[in-house]
N, C-alpha and C positions, 0 to 999 in steps of 0.2 A: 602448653598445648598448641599444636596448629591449628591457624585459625583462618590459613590463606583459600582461595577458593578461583578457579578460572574460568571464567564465563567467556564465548566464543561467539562473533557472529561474523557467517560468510555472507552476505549480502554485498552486494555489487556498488550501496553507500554507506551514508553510517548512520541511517535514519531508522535510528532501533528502539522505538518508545517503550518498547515490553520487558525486551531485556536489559536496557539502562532500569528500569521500573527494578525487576529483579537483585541487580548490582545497589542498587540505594537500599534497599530492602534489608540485604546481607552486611553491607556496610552499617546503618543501624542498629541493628543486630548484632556489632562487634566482631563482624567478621570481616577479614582484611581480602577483601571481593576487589578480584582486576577482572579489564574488557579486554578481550583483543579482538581486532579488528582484522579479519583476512580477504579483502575484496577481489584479491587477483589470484586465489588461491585455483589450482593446486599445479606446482613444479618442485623439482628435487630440493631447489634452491632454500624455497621457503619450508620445506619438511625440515630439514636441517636446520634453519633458525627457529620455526614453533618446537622442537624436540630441544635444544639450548635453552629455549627461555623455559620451558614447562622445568627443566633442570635446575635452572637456579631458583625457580619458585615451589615447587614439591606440592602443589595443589592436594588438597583433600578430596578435591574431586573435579572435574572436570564438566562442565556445561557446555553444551552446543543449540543453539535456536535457528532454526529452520523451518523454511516454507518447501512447498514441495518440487518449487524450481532448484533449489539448493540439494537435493535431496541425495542426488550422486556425490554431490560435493559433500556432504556432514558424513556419507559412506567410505570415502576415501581417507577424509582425515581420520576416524574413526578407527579405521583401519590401521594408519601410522602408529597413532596415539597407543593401541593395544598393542603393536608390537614392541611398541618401546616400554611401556609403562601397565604390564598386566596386571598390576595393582591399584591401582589409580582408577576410582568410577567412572564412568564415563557417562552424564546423562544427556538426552533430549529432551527438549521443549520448542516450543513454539504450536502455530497453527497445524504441520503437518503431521507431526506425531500425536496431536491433540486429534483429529479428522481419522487417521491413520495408523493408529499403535498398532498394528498387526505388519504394518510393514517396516518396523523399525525395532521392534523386541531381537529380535536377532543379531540386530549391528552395537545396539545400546547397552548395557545392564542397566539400564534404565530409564523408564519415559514419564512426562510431568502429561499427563494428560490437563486442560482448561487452564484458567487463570492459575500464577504461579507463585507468589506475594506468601501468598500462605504456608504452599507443599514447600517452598525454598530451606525456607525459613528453619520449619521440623526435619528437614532431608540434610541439611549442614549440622545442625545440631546433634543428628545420629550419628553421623559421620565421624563428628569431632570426638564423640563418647563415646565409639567403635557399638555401636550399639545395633540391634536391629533395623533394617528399614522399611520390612516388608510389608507394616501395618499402618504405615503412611498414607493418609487419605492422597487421592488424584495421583498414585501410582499405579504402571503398568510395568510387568517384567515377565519373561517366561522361568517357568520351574516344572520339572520334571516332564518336561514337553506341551506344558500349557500352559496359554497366556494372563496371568493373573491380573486383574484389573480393579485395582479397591473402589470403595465408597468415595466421590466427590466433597471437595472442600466445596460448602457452596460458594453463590455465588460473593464477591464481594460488596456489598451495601454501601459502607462509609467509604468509598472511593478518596476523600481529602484525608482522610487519615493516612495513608499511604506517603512514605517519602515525596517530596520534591526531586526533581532531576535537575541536568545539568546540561547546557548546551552541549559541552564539552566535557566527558565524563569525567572524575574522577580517576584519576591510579588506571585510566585508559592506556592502551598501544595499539598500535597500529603497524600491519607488517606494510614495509617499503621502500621499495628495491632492493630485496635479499634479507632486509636487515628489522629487526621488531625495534621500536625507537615508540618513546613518549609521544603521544597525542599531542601534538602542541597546535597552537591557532593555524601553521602555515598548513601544516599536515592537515588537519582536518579541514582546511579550504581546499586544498586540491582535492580529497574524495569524497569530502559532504554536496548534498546537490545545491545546483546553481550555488556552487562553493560556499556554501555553510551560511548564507543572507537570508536563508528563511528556519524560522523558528516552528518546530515543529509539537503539536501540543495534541493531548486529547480531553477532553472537559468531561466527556461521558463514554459509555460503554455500552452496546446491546444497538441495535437496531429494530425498526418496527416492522417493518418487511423479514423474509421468510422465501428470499429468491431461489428457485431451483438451483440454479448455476454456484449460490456463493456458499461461501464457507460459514454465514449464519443460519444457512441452512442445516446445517450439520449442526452448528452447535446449539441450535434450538431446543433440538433431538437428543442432545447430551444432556443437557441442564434442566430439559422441559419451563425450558421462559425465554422468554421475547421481551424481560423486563430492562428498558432501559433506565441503566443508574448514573446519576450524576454527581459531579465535585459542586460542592461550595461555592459558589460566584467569586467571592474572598480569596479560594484557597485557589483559583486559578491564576487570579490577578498578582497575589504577593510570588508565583512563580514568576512570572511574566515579567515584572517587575524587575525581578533578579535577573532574569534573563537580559533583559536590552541595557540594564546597569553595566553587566560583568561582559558583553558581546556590543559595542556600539556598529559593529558589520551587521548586525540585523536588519533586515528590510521590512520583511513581511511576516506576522504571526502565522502559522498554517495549524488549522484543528482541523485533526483529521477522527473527528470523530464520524462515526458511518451516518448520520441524518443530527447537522450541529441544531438543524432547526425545529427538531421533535421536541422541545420546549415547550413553555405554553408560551402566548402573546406576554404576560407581567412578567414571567420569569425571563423571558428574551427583554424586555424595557430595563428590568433590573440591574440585568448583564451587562446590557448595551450604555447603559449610565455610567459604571464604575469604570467600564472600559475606555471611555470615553475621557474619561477626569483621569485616569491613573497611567494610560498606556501612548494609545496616541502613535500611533504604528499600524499603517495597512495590516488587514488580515486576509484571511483567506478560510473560505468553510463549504463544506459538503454538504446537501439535501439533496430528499429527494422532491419531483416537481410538484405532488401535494401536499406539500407542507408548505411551499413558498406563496404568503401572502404580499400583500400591498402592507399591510401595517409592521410585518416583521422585517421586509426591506428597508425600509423607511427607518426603523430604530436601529436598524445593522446600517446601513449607508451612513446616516449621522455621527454612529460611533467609529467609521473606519472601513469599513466591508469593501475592499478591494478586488477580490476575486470571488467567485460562488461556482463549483461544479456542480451537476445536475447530470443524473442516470436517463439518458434516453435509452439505450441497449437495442430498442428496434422500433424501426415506424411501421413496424406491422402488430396492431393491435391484436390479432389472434397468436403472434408471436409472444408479448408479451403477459396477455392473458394466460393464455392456453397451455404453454412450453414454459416459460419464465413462473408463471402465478405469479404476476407483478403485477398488482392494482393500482397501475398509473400508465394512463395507455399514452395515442399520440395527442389526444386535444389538450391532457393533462400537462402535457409536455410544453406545447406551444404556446399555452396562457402561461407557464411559470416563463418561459424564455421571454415572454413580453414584457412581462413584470421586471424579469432581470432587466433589461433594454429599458423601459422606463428611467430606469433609476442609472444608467448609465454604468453598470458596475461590466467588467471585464469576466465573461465566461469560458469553461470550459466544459463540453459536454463528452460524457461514455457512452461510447456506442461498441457491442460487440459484435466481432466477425467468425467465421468458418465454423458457424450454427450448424452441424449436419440436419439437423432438423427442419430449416428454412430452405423454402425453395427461391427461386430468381426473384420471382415476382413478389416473393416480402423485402426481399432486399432493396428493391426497386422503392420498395416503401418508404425504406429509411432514406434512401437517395431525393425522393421527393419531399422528406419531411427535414432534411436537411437545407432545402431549397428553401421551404418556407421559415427558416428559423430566421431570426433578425441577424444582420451581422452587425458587426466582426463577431466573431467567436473564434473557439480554438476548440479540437475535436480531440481527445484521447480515443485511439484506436486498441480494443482488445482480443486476442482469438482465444476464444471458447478454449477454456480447460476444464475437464469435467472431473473435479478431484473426489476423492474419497467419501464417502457420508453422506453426498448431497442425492436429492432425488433427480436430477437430471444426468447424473451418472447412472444410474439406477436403468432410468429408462432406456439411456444410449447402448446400456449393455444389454438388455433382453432383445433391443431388434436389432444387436450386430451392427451398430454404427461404430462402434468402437474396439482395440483389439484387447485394451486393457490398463497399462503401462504406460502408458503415453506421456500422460502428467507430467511423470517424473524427471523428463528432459525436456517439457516443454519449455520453451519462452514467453509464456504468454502476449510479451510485447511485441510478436513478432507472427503476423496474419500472411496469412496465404496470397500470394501475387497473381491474385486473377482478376478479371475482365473487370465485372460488379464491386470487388474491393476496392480497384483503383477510381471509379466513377464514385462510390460511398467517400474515399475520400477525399476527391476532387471538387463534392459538392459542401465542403468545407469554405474553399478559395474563390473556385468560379461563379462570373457570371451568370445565374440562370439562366440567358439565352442561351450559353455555350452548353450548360446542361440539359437544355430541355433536345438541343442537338444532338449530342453523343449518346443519351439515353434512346433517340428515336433509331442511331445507328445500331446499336447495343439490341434492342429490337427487330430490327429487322436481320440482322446475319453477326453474330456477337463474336463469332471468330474471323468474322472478312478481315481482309489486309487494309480495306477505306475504314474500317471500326479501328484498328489496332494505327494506322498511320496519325486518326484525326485522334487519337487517345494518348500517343506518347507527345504530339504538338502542345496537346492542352495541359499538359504534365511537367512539359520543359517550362513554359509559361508559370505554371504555377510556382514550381524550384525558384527561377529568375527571380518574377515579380511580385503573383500574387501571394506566396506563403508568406516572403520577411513583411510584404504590408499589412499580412495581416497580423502577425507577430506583431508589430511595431503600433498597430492600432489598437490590441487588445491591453498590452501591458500599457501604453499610453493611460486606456481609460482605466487600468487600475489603479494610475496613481495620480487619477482625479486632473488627466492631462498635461502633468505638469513636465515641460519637455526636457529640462535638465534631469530632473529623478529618472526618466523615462529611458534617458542616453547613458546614465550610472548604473541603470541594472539590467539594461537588454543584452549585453554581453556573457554573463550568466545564463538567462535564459535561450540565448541564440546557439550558444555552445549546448547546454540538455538536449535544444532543440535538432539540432546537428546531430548531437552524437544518437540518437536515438533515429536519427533517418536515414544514414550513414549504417546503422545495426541492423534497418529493415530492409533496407534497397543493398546491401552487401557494399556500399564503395567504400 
């Protein structure tokens, strides 16, 4: 019986924690599950090698995971795939067919609506025993011109039951330059980020927040819970473990779970102990600023805690209230950034931009609350994408701020080059004097040619000197200053940091 199966992700790295999740899953399950990796997709070039390899493996079915920046791109392969292979399922998953089955029932015969661990599992299984699939829970498909959508697998609870993953997947490829070739360590350092030295993890699942803008808002509203679930303290670490055994290029742990610090104070002590005795590897972890205590730092810094992001998104309080529902405004903000700073751990903060919703004068907010933040830090910049499900699509589309569509070629990483963006984020770098100056010019005549002269001086400045020192200061104090470590992996991060400014500013 065929037992092969091909799992597909275009992402731009190979930092795939959902779909590797799916691929172990399958593999356990006795099914002979590959990955391919297509990050430079789509040219003639590579049609022609994924159309060769999909030949010599005959997949039972075909999987593609996508977010909704991918979205044109899962469309085109899609498209190949069916004309070569009209027999061959073709399904979707990921977050935007989960937010979005309405705009994907047409390209797919098939969509995995929510988590996928489960639907995979019964969906290969039909497959192989040519059997029905249509009463699959967390499927969506059209039939006779309407879009069937079953009953939810709930949510997953025992999350540590769930396979282990692998830095470097299994029975992985990767297409490159022309040609699909084995995953091996070189390959996956040239397209994993900051070439493959950070270890990427999730411990838990759900978030406590319910932000208009994100995609937990949407799936709130799918599942009805906000319940976040967690792995095993244990079942984290013996991955980890395996991990920095079988990869000695790892630098940094990174849990990207959406709030790693929604734990309680003993379950974070618990953590932080094992982790401590068993790993012994800077980390890296996400919260939001009301959960960040004096006592949860203090047992993350002991055990490692090298980096911590933290959601500012706007230093305008009625922005955040009001337009977001985020119940953590600016002072929330500025006690957790102190707390951060106390403890000496290396930050970066989200902040988003081309809010149609904001006017100058919130922006200016963030600009000022940027001022007040402690340095060094480091600023992720995002523009507003108002995807599918969420309520702040919702509202952008009843007053006509939006045309629709947009999403779906957005870049998120890639913000509008006007006046107020470039000062938002210059007040990353700069001196406040120099900001409290360009903000006063921005003030009085925001398109003068003295605003725009004294804006691109204070920007060339920044490229020069201020950005690398603050580069240089941030990763210093994540590895606890120690200046050799600091000179072995700024390289990495100077090049992410490049190529991503380089993406923004077009050079």
């Amino acid at each position: 019986m065929n037992r092969e199966v091909l799992l597909i992700s275009l992402q731009e790295d190979l930092d795939v924690i959902g779909l590797k999740s799916l691929h172990y899953q399958l593999l356990d399950h006795g099914f002979a599950s590959h990955v391919l990796f297509i990050p430079k997709f789509p040219n003639a070039v590579m049609s022609d090698a994924i159309c060769s390899f999909v030949d010599k493996l005959s997949p039972l079915f075909i999987g593609i995971s996508l977010m909704s920046v991918e979205y044109d791109r899962a469309k085109q392969l899609t498209h190949i795939l069916k004309s070569h292979y009209p027999s061959i399922p073709i399904l979707w998953g990921g977050i935007h067919p989960t937010i979005a089955p309405e705009t994907c029932v047409d390209h797919a015969d098939i969509i995995c609506i929510g988590e996928g661990e489960n639907f995979i599992v019964d969906f290969a299984d039909a497959i192989a025993s040519k059997s029905s699939v249509e009463t699959i829970n967390s499927l969506a498909f059209r039939k006779n011109g309407q879009v069937i959508r079953n009953t939810l697998y709930p949510l997953i609870t025992d999350l540590s039951a769930l396979p282990v993953c692998e830095h470097i997947p299994k029975d992985s490829y990767v297409l490159h330059k022309g040609i699909i070739t084995t995953l091996d360590t070189r390959t996956f350092r040239k397209y994993a980020r900051y070439s493959g030295t950070t270890y990427s993890i999730m411990s838990s699942r759900g978030c406590p927040f319910s932000c208009t803008y994100c995609c937990n808002n949407a799936l709130a509203k799918i599942y009805d819970s906000k319940k976040i679930r967690f792995r095993e303290p244990s079942n984290v670490i013996d991955e980890l473990k395996t991990a920095i055994a079988q990869y000695p290029f790892i630098e940094y742990i990174n849990f990207q779970d959406d709030c790693f610090l929604s734990m309680s104070d003993e379950e974070m002590e618990r953590f932080c102990h094992l982790y401590k005795q068993e790993i012994k590897i800077p980390f890296i972890a996400r919260s939001i600023p009301t959960f960040i205590t004096e006592r949860k730092l203090s047992s993350m810094k002991s055990a490692g805690l090298a980096w911590i992001s933290l959601g500012l998104q706007s230093g305008n309080d009625s922005v955040c209230r009001d337009i977001y529902q985020r119940p953590s405004g600016k002072q929330d903000f500025l006690k957790a950034a102190q707390i951060v700073r106390n403890h000496n751990l290396a930050a970066f903060y989200d902040v988003i931009l081309d809010n149609p919703f904001e006017t100058d004068e919130d922006r200016i907010d963030t600009v000022l609350t940027l001022m007040e933040t402690p340095k060094p830090f480091y600023t992720q910049f995002f523009s507003l994408s108002l995807y599918p499900g969420t309520e702040l699509r919702k509202q952008a589309l009843e007053k006509i701020l939006i045309k629709g569509d947009e999403y779906q070629s957005k870049d998120y990483l890639l913000y509008d080059k006007t006046n107020i963006n470039n000062l938002i984020r210059l007040a990353t770098f700069l001196p406040s004097g120099w900001l409290k100056f360009l903000l006063k010019l921005f003030r009085l005549k925001p398109n003068s040619l003295w605003f725009k002269m004294n804006t691109s001086a204070a920007r060339l400045f920044a490229i020069i000197f201020y950005e690398p020192v603050t580069y240089f200061k941030v990763i210093r104090l994540s590895l606890d200053k120690r200046l050799a470590a600091t000179f072995r992996v700024l390289p990495y991060y100077m090049k992410e940091g490049f190529l991503r400014f380089r993406k923004q500013f077009g050079l």
